[in-house]
Structures are given as structure tokens and as C-alpha cells.
N, C-alpha and C positions, 0 to 999 in steps of 0.2 A: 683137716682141710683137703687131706689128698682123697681121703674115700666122698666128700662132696663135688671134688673136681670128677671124677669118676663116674659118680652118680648122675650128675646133669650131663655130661657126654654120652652117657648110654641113655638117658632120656631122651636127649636131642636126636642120635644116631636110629630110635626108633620109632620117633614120630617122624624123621622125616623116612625114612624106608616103609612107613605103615602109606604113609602120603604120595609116596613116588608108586608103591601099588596098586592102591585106589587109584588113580591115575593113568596110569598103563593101558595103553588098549587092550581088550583081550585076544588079538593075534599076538600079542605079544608076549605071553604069557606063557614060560614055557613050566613043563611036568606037571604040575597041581593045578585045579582050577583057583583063579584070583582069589574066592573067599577062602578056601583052605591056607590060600599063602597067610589072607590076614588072619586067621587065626593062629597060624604057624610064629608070626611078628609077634602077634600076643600074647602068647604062652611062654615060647622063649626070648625073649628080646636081642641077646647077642648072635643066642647061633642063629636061629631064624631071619635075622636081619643080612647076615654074614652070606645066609642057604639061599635070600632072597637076591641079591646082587651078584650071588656065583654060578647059582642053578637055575634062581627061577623067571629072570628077568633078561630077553634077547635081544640084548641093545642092537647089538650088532647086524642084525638080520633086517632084510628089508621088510615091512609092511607091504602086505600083495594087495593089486591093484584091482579095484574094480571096474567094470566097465561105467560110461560114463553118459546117462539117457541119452538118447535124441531131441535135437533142437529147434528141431521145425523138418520139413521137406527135407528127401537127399536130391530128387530127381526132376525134373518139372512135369515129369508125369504125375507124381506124390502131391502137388502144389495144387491145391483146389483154386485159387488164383489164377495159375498160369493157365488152367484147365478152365475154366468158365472166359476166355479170351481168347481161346479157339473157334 
């Protein structure tokens, strides 16, 4: 009974760590690139999973920011509106 409890816990433990990688932005993603890590989940299931929430995953770190388009006009010189009402 206890090597079945075992067995679905290390199941459970590495579909959701194969889940939460696929998922991961890839700024977030540190040492290996994301598919290396899933193969890394799959091959070994505990250490890999273990290597991925200690090594390879940077919760902690911010996502950097992109700049964010332009939304119309900045200036009324810019405004073909404002400029055809001259």
C-alpha cells in the first residue's frame, strides 16, 4: 500500500512540475532552455522535478518590462485632426 502511495505522489509531483514548466514564460526560465528542462522532468521524475523548482524555475525575479505601443497622437502637432483645423 505504501509503495502505491509513493507511486501516485511521484506521479502527481511530476505532472504537475512537467505543467507548471510548460507554462513558465520563457523569461523565466533559468539555466537550460524550457524543453531541455521537459525532458530533464522526463527522464528523471524526482530529481529533475526537485532540479526544476530549485534551479530551474525564477519565481522570484521580476518579469522585465516591455515598452507599451503608442496610442494615438502625443502632440497636436502629431494629430492630423488637430492639423487639418488650422
Amino acid at each position: 500500500m505504501l509503495r502505491v502511495v509513493a507511486a501516485v505522489a511521484l506521479l502527481v509531483f511530476t505532472v504537475y512540475t512537467l505543467v507548471d514548466c510548460v507554462q513558465t514564460e520563457d523569461e523565466r526560465v533559468k539555466g537550460l532552455p524550457k524543453l531541455v528542462w521537459v525532458f530533464v522532468i522526463l527522464l528523471f521524475p524526482l530529481v529533475g522535478g526537485i532540479a526544476w523548482w530549485f534551479a530551474g524555475r525564477a519565481a522570484g525575479l521580476p518579469l522585465p518590462r516591455r515598452p507599451e505601443p503608442r496610442r494615438g497622437p502625443i502632440g497636436p502637432d502629431d494629430d492630423p485632426d488637430f492639423l487639418g483645423r488650422l
